[in-house]
N, C-alpha and C positions, 0 to 999 in steps of 0.2 A: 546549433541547428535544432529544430524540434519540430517533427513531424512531415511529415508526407503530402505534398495534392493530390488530394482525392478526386479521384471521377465520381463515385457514385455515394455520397457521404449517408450514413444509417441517422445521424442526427447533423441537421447544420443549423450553427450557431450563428446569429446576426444576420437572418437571412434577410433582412432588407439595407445592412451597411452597402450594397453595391451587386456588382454582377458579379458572374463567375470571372470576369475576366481583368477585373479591380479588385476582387476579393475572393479567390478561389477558394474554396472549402480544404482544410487542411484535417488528416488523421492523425489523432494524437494518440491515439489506443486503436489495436486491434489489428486484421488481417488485412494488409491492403495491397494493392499491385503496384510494384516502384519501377522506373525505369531504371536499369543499369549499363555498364559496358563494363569488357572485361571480364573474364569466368571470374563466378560467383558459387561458390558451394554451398549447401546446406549448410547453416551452423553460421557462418560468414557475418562478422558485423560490419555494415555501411556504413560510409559517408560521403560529403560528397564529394565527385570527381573534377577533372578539369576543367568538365563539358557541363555549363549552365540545364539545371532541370535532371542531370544522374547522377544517380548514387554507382559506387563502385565498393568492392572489395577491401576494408581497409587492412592499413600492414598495421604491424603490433607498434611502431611509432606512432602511427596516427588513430589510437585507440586511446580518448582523452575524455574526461568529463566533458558532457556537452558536444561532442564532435563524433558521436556515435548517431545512427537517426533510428534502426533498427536491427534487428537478425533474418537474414534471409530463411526461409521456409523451402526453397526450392535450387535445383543447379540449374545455372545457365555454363554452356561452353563455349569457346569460342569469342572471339575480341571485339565482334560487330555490337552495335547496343539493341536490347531487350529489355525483356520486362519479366520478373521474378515476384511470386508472393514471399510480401515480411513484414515480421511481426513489430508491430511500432509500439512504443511503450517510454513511456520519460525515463530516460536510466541517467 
């Protein structure tokens, strides 16, 4: 996995390959809003979950090269999905 869809991208790349909805603008570096489910704590590295388009919570099994997408910057509580700032970054 690498990187996030971004809603409001600071630079997009190949902005005539298509629309946003053929080619959504994805964040590969920087502070972006993820959807998630599931409490999410500060610190917390993501990936993704069962539910197409969220990131979740990952456990220390599922913390692998590549299979990480960022670090949460914010807590979410509670099991319903939200949306959390994190910090994306190619790790």
């Amino acid at each position: 996995m690498v990187g996030i869809v971004s809603t409001d991208p600071a630079y997009l790349m190949n902005s005539k390959a298509g629309s946003s909805q053929t080619h959504p603008a994805i964040a590969l570096k920087g502070r972006v809003p993820c959807k998630v489910v599931g409490v999410v704590n500060k610190g917390d590295l993501l990936v993704t979950s069962n539910i197409p388009g969220y990131a979740k919570a990952a456990l220390e099994s599922e913390i692998t090269t590549g299979a990480v997408i960022g670090k949460a910057i914010q807590d979410k509580s509670g099991l319903a999905p939200g949306i959390v700032e994190v910090f994306v970054s190619i790790m």
